[in-house]
Gaussian input, Z-matrix of N, CA and C with variables (Angstrom, degrees):
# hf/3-21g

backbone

0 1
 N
 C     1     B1
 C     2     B2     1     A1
 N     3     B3     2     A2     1     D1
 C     4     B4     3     A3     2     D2
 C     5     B5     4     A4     3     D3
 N     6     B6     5     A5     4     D4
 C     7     B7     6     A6     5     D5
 C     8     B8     7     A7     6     D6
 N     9     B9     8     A8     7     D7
 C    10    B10     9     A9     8     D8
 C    11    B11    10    A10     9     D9
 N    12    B12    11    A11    10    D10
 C    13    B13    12    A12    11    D11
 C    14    B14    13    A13    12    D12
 N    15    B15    14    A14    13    D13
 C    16    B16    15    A15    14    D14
 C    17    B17    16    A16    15    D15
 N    18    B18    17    A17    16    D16
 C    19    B19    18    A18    17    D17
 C    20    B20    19    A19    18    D18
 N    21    B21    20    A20    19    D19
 C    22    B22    21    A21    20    D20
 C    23    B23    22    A22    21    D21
 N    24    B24    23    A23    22    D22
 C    25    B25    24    A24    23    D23
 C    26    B26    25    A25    24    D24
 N    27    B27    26    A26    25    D25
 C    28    B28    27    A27    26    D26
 C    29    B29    28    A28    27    D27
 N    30    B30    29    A29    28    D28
 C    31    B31    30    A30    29    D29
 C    32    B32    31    A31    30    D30
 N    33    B33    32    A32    31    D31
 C    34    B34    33    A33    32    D32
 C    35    B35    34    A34    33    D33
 N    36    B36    35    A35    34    D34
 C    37    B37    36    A36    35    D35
 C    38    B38    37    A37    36    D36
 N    39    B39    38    A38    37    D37
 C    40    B40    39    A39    38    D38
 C    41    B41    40    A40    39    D39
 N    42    B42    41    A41    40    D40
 C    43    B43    42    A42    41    D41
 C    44    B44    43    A43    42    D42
 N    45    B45    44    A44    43    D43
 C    46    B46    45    A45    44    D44
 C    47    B47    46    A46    45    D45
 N    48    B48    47    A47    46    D46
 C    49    B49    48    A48    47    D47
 C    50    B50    49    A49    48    D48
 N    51    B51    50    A50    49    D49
 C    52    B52    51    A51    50    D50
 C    53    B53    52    A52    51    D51
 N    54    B54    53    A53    52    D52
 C    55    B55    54    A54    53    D53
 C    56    B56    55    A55    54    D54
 N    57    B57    56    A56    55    D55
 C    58    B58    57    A57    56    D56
 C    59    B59    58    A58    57    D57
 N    60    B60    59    A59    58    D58
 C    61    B61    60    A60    59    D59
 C    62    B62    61    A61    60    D60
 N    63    B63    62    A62    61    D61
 C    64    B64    63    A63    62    D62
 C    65    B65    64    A64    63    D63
 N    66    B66    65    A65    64    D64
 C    67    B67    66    A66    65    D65
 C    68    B68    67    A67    66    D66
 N    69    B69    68    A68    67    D67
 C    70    B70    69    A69    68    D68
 C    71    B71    70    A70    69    D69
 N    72    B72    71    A71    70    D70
 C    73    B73    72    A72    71    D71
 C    74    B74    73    A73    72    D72
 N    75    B75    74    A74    73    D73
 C    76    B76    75    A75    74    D74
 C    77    B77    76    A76    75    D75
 N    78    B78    77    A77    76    D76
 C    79    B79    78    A78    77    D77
 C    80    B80    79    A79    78    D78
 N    81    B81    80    A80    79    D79
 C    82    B82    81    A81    80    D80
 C    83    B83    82    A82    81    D81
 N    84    B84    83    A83    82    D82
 C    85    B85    84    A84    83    D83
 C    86    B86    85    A85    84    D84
 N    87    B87    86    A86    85    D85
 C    88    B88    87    A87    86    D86
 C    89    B89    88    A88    87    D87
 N    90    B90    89    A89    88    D88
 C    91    B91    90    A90    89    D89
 C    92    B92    91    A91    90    D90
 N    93    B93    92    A92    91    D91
 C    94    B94    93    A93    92    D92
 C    95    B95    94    A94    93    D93
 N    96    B96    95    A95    94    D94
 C    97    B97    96    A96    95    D95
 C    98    B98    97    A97    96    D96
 N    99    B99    98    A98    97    D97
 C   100   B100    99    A99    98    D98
 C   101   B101   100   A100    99    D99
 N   102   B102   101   A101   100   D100
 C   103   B103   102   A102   101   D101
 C   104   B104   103   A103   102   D102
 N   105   B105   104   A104   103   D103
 C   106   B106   105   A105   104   D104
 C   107   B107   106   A106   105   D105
 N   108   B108   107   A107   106   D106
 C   109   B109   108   A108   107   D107
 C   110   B110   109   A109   108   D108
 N   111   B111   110   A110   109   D109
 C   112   B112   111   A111   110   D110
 C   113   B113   112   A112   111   D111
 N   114   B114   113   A113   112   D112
 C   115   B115   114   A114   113   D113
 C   116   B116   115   A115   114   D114
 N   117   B117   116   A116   115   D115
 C   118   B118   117   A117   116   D116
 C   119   B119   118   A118   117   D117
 N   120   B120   119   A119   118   D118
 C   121   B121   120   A120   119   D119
 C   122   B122   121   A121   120   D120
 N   123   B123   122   A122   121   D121
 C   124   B124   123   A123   122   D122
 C   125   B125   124   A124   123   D123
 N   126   B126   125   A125   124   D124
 C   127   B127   126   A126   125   D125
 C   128   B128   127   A127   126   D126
 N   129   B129   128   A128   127   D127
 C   130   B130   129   A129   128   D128
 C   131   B131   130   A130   129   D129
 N   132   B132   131   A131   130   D130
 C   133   B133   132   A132   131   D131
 C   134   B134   133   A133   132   D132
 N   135   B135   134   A134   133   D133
 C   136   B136   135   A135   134   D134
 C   137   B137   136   A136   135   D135
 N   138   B138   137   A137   136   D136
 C   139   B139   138   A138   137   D137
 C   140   B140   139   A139   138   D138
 N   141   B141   140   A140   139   D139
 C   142   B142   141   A141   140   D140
 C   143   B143   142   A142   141   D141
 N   144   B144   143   A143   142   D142
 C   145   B145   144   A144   143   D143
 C   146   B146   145   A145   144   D144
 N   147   B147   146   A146   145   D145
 C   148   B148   147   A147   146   D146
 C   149   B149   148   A148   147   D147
 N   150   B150   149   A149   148   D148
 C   151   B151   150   A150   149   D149
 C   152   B152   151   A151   150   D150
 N   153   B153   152   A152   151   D151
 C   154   B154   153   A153   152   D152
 C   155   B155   154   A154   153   D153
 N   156   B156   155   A155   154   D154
 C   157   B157   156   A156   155   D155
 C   158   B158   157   A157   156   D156
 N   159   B159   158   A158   157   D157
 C   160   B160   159   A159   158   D158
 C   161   B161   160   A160   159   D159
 N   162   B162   161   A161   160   D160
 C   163   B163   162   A162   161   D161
 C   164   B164   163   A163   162   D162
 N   165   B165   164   A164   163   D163
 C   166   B166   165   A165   164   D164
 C   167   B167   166   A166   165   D165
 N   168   B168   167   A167   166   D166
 C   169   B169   168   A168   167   D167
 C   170   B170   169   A169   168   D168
 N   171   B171   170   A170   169   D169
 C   172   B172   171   A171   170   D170
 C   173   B173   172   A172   171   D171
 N   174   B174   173   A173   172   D172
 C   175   B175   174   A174   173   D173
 C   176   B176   175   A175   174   D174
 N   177   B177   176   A176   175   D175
 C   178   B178   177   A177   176   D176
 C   179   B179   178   A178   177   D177
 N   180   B180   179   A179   178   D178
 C   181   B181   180   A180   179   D179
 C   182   B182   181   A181   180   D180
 N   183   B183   182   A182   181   D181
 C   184   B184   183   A183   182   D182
 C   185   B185   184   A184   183   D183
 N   186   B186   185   A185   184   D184
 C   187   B187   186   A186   185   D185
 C   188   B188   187   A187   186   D186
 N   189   B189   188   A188   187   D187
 C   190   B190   189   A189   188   D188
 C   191   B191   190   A190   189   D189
 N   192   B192   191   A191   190   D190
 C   193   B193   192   A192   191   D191
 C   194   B194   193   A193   192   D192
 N   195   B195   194   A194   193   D193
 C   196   B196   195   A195   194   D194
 C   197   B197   196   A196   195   D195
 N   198   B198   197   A197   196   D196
 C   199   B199   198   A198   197   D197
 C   200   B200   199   A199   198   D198
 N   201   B201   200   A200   199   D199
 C   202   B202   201   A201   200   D200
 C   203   B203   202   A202   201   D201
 N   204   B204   203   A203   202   D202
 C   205   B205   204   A204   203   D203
 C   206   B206   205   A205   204   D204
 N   207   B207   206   A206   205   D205
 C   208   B208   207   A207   206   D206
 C   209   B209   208   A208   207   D207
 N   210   B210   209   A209   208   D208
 C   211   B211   210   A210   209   D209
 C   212   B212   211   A211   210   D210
 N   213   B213   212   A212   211   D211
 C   214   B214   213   A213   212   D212
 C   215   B215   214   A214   213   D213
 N   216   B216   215   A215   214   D214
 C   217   B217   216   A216   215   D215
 C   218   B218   217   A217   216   D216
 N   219   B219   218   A218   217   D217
 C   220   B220   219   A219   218   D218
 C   221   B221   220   A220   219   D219
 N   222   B222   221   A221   220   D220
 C   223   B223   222   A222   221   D221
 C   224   B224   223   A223   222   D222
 N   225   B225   224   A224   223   D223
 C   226   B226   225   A225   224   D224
 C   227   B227   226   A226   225   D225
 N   228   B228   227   A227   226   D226
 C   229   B229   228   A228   227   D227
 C   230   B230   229   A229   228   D228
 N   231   B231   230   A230   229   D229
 C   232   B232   231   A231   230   D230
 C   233   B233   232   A232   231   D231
 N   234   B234   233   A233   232   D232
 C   235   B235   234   A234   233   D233
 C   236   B236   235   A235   234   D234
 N   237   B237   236   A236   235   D235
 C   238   B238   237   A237   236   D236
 C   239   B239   238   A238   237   D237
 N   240   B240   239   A239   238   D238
 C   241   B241   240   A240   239   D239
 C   242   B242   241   A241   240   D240
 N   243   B243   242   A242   241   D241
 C   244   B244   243   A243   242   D242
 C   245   B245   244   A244   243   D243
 N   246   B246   245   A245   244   D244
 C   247   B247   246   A246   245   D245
 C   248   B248   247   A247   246   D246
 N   249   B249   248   A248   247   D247
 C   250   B250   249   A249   248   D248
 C   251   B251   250   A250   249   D249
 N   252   B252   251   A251   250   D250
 C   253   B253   252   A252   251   D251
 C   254   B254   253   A253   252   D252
 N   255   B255   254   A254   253   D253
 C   256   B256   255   A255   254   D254
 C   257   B257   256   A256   255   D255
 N   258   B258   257   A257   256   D256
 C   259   B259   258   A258   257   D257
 C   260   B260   259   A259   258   D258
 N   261   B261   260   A260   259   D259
 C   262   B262   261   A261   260   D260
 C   263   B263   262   A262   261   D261
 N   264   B264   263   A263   262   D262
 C   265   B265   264   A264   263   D263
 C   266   B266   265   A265   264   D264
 N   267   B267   266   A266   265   D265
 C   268   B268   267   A267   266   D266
 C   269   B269   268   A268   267   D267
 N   270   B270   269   A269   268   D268
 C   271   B271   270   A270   269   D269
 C   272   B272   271   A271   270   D270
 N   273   B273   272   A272   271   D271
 C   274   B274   273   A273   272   D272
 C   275   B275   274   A274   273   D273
 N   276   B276   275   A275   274   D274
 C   277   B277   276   A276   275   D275
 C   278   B278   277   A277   276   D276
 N   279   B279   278   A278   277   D277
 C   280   B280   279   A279   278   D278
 C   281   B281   280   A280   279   D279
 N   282   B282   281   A281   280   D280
 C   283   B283   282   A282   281   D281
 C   284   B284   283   A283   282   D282
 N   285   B285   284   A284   283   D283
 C   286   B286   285   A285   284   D284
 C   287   B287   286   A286   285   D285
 N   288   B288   287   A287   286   D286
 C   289   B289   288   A288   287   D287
 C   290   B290   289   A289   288   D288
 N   291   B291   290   A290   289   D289
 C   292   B292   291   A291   290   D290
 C   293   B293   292   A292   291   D291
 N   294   B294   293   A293   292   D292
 C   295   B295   294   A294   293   D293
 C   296   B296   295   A295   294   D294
 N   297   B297   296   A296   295   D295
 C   298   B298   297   A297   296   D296
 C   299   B299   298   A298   297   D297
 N   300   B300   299   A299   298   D298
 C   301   B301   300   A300   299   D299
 C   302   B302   301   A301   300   D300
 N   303   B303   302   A302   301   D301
 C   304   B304   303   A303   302   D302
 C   305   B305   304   A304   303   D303
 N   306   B306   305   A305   304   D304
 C   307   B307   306   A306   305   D305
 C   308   B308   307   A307   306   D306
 N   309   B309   308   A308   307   D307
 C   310   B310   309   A309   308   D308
 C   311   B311   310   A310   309   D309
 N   312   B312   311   A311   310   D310
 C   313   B313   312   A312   311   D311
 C   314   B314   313   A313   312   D312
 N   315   B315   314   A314   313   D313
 C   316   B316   315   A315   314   D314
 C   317   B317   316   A316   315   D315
 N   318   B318   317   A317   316   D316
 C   319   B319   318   A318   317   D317
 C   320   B320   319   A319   318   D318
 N   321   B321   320   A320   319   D319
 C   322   B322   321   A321   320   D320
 C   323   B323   322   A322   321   D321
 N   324   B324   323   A323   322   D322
 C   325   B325   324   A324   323   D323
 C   326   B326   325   A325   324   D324
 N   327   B327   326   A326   325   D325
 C   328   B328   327   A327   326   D326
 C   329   B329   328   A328   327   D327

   B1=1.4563
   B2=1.5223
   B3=1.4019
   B4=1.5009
   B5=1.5818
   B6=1.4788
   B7=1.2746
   B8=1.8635
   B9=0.9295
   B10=1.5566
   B11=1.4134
   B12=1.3420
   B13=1.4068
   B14=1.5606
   B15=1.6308
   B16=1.1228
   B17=2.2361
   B18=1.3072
   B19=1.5079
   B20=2.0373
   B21=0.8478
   B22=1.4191
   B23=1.8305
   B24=1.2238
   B25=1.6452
   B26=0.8988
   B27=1.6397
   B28=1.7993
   B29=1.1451
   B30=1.3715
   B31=1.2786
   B32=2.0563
   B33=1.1441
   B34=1.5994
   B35=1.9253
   B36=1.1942
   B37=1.3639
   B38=1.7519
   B39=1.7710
   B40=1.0782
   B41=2.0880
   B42=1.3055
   B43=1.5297
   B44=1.7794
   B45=1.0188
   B46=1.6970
   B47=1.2531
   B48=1.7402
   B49=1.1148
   B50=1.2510
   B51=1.5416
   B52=1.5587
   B53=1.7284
   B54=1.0956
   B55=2.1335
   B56=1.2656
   B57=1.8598
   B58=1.5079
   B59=1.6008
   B60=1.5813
   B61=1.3467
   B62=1.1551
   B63=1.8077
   B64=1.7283
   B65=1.5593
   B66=1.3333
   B67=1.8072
   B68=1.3742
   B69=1.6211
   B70=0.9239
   B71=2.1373
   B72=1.1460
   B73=1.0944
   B74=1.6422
   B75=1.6033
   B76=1.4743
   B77=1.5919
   B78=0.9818
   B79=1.5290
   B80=1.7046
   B81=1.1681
   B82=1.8206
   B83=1.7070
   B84=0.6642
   B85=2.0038
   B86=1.5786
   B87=1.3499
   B88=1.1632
   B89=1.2593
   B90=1.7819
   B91=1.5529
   B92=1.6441
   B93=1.7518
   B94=1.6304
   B95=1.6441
   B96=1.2524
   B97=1.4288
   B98=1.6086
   B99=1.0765
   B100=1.8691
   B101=2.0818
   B102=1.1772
   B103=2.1074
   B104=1.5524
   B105=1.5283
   B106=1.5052
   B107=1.4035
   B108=1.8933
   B109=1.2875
   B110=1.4992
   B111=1.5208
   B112=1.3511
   B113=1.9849
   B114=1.1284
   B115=1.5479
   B116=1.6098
   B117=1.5942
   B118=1.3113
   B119=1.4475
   B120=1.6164
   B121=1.6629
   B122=1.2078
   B123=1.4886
   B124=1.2839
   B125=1.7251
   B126=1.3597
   B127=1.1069
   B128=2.2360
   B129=1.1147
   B130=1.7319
   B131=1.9806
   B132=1.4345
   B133=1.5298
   B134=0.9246
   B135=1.8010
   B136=1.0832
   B137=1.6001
   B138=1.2979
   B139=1.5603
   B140=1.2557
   B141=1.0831
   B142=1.6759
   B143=1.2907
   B144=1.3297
   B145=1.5805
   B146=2.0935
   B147=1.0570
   B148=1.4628
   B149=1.1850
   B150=1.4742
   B151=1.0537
   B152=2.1901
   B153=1.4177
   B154=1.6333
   B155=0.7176
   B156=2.0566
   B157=1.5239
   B158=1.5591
   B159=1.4066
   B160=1.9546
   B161=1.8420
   B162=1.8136
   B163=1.7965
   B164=1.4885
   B165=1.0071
   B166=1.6578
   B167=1.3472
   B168=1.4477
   B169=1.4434
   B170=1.6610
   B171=1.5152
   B172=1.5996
   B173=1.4172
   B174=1.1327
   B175=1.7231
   B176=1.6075
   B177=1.0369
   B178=2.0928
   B179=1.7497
   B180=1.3199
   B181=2.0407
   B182=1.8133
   B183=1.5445
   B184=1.2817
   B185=1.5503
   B186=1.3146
   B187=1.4168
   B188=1.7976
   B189=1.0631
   B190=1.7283
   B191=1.8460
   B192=1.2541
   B193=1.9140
   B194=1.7385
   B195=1.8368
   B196=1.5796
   B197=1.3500
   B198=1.4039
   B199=1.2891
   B200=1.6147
   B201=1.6416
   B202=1.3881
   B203=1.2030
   B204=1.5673
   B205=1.7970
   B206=1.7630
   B207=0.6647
   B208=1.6124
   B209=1.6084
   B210=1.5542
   B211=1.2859
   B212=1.4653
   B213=1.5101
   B214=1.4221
   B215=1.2439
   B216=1.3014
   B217=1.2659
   B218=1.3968
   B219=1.3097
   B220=1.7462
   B221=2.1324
   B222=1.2234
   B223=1.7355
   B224=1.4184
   B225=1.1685
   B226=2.0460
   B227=1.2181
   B228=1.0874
   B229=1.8774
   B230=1.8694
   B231=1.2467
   B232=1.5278
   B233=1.2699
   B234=1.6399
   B235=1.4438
   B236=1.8614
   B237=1.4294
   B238=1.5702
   B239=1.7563
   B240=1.3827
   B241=1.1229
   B242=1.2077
   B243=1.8606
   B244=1.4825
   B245=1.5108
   B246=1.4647
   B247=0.9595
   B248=1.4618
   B249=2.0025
   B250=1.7477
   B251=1.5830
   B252=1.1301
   B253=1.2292
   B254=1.5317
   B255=1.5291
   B256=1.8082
   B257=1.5462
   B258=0.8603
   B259=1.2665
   B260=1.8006
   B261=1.8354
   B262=2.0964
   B263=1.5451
   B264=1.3731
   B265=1.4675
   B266=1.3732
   B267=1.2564
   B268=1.6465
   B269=1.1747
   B270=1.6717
   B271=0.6806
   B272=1.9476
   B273=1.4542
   B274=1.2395
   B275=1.9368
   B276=1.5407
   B277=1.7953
   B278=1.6056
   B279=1.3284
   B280=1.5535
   B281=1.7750
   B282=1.6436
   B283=1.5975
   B284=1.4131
   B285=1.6851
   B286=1.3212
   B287=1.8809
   B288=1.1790
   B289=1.6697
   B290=1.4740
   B291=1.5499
   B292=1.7799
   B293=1.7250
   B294=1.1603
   B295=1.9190
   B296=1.1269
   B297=1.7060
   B298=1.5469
   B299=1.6925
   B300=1.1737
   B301=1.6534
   B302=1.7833
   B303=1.8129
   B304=1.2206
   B305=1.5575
   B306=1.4339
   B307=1.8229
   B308=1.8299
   B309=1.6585
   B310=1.5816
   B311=1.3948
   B312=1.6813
   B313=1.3750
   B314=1.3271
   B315=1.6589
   B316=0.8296
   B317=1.6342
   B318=1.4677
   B319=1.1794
   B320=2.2334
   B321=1.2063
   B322=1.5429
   B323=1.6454
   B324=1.1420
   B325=1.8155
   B326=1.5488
   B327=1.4051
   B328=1.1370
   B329=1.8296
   A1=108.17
   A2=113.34
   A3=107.46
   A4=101.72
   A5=103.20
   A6=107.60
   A7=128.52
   A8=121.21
   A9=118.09
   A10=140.91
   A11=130.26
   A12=129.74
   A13=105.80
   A14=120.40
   A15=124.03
   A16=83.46
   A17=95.56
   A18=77.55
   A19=105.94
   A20=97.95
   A21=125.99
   A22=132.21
   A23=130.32
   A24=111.14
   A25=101.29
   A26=95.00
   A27=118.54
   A28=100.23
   A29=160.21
   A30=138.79
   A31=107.35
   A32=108.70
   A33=108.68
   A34=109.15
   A35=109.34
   A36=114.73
   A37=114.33
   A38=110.81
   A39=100.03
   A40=103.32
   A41=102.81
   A42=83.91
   A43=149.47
   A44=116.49
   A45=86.00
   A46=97.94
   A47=99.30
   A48=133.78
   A49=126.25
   A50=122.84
   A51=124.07
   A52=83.22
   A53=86.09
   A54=110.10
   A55=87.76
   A56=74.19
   A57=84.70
   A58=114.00
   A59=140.96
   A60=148.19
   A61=109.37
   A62=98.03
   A63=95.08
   A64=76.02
   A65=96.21
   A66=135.00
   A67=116.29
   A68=136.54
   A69=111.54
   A70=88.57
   A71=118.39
   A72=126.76
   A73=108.90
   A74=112.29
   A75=111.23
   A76=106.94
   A77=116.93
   A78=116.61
   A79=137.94
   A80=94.78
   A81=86.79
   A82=115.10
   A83=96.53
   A84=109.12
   A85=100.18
   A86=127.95
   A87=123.22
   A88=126.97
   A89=107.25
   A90=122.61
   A91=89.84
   A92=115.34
   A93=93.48
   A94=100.11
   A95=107.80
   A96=112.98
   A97=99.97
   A98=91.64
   A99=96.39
   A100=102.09
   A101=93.50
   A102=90.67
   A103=114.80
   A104=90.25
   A105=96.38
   A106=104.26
   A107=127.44
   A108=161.22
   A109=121.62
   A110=109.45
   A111=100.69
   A112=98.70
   A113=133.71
   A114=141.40
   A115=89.06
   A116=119.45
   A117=93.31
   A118=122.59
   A119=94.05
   A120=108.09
   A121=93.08
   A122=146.98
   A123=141.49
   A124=103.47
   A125=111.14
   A126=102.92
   A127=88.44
   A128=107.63
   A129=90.82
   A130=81.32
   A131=103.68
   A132=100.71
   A133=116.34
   A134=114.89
   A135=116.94
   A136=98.67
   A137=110.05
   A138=105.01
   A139=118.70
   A140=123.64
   A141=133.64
   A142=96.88
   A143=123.51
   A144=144.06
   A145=89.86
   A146=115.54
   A147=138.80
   A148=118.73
   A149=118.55
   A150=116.59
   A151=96.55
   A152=103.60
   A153=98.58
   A154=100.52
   A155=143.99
   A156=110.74
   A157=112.35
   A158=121.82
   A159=112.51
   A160=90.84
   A161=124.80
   A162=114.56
   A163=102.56
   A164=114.73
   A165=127.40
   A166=104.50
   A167=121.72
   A168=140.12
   A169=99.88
   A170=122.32
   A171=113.37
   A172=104.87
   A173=120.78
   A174=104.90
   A175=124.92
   A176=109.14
   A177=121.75
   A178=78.23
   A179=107.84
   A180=95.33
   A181=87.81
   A182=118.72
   A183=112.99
   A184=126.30
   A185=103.69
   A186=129.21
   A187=128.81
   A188=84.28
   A189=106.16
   A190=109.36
   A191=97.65
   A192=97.38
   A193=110.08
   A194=97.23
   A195=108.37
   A196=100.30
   A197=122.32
   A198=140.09
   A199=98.51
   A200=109.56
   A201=120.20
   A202=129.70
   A203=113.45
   A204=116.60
   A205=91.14
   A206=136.05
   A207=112.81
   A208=92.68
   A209=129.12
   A210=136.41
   A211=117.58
   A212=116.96
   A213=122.93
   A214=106.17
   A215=137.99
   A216=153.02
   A217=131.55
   A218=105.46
   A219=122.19
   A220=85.01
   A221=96.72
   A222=115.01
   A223=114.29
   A224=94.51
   A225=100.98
   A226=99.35
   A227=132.88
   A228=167.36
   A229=82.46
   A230=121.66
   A231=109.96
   A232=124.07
   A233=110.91
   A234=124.88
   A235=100.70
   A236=100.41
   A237=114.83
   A238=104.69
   A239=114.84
   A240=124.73
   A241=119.26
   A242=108.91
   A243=123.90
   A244=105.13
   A245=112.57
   A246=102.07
   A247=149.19
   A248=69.12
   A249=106.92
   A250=105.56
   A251=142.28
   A252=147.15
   A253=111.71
   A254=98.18
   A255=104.83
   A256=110.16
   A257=121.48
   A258=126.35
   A259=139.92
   A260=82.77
   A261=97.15
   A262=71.27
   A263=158.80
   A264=131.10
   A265=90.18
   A266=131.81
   A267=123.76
   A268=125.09
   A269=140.59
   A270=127.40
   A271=118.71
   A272=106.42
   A273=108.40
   A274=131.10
   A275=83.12
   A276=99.32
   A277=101.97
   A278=125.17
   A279=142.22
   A280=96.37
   A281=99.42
   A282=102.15
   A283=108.32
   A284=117.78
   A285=138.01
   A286=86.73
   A287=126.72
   A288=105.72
   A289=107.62
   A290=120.94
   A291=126.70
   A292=100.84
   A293=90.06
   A294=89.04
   A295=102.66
   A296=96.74
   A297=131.25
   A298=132.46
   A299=110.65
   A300=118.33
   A301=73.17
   A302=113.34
   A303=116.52
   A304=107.01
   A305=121.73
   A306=117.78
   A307=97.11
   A308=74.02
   A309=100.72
   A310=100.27
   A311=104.61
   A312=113.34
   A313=127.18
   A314=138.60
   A315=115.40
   A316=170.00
   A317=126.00
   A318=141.83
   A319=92.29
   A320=108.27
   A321=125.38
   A322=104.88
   A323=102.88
   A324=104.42
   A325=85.06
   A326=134.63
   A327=125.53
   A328=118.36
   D1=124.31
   D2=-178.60
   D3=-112.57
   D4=149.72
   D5=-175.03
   D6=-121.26
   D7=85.40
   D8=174.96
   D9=-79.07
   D10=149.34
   D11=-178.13
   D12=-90.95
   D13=139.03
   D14=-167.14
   D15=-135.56
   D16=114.91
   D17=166.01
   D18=-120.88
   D19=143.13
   D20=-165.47
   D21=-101.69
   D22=134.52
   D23=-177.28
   D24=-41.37
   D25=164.72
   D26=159.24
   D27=-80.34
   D28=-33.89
   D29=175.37
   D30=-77.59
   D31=122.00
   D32=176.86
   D33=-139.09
   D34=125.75
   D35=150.27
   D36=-32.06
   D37=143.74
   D38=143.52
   D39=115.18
   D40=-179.64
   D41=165.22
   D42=-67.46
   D43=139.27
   D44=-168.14
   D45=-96.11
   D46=151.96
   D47=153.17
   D48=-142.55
   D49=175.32
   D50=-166.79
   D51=-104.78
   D52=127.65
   D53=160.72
   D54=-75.11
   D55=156.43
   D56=152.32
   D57=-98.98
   D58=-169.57
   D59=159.47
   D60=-72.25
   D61=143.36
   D62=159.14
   D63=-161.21
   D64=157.02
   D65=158.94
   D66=-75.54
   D67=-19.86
   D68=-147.22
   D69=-165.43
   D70=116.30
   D71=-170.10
   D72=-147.69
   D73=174.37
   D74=169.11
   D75=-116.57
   D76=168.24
   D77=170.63
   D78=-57.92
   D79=143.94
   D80=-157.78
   D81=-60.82
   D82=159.79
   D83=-170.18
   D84=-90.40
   D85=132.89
   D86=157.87
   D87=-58.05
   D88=-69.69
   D89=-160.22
   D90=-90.04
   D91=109.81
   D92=-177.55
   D93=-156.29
   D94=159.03
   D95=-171.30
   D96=-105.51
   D97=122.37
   D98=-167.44
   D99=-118.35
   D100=92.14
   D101=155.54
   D102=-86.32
   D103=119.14
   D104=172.40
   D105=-106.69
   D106=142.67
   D107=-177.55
   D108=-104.58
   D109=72.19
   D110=-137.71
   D111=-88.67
   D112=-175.46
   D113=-160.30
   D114=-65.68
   D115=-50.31
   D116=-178.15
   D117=-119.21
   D118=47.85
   D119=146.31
   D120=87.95
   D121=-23.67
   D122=148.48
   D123=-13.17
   D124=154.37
   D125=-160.64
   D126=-146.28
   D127=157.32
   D128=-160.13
   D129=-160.02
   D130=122.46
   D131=153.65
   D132=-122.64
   D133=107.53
   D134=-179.05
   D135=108.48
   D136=-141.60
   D137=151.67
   D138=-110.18
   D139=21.50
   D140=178.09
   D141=-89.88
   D142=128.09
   D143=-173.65
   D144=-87.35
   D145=137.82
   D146=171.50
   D147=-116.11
   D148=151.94
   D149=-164.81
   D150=-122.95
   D151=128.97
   D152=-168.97
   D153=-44.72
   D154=-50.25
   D155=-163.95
   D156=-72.35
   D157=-10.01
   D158=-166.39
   D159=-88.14
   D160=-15.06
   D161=-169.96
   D162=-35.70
   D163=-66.15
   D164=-157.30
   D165=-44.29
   D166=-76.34
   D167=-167.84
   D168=-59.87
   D169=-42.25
   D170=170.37
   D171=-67.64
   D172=-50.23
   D173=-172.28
   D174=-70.92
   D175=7.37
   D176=-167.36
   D177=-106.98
   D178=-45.81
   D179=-163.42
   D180=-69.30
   D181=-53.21
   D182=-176.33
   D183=-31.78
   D184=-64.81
   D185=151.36
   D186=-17.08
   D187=-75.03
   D188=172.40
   D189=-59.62
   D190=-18.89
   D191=-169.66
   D192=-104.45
   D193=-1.70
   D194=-179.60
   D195=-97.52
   D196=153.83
   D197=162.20
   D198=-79.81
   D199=-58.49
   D200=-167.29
   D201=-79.41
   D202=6.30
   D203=171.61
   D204=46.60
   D205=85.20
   D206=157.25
   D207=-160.00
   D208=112.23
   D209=160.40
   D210=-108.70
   D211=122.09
   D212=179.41
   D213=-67.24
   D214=171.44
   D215=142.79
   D216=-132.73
   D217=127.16
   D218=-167.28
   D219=-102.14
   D220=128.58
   D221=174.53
   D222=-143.40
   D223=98.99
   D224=168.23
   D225=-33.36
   D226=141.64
   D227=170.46
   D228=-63.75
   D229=-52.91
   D230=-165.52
   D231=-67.47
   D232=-28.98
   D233=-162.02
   D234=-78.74
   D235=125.75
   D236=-165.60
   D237=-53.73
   D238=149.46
   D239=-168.42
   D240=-48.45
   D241=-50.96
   D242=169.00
   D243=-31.88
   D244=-67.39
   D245=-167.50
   D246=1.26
   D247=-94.26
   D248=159.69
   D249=-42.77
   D250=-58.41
   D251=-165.04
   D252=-52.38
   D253=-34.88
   D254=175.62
   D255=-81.19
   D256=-34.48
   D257=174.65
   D258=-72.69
   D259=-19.31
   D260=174.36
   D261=-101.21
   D262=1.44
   D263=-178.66
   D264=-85.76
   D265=-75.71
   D266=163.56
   D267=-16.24
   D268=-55.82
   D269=173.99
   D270=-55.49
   D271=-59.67
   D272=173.65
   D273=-33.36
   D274=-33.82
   D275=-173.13
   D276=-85.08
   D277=-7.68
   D278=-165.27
   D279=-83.36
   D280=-47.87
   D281=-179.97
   D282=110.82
   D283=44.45
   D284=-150.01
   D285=-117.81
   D286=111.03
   D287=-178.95
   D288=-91.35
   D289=-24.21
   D290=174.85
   D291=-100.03
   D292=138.11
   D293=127.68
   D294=-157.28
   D295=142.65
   D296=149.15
   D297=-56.28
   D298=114.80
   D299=-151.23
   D300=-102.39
   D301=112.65
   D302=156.64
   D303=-63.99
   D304=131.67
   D305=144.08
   D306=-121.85
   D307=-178.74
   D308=160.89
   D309=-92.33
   D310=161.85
   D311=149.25
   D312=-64.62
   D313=119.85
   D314=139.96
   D315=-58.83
   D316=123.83
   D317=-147.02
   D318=-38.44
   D319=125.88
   D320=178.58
   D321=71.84
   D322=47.99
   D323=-166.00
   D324=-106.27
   D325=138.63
   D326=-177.89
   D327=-75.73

């Protein structure tokens, strides 16, 4: 599973959550499969809200319908690490070979 930083405007479609910071990102992806991890664990692919037991079975069809394996992920800064950790394990077991770690820019980040 390879993993990259994608940092992104401050104005974004979609559910909110607080990014975390980064300095240092690549440019945003158009055509892209985005799971967002939201503060209270709500869980959204795309903007379609999911339910933890359907992640698995949506992300294997997701998966299976990409050429490019590559799913971003938007993760509240608050939601505990484990979490996140249970949730790129799903993704990984889905058959996802990237993900894209949405942030913000950080404030004097060039």
């Amino acid at each position: 599973l390879i993993i990259f930083m994608v940092t992104t405007p401050m104005l974004q479609r979609g559910t909110d959550v607080e990014l975390p910071r980064s300095r240092t990102g690549i440019a945003k992806a158009e055509d892209r499969l985005t799971l967002t991890l939201a503060r209270d664990r709500r869980i959204y692919l795309n903007d379609q809200e999911v339910a933890p037991e359907a992640l698995a079975s949506r992300l294997r069809a997701a998966a299976a319908a990409r050429q490019d394996r590559i799913l971003y992920f938007r993760g509240d800064a608050a939601v505990p690490y484990g979490t996140v950790i249970e949730v790129m394990d799903t993704v990984k077991a889905a058959g996802f070979e990237s993900v894209g770690m949405i942030t913000e820019r950080a404030a004097g980040a060039p």
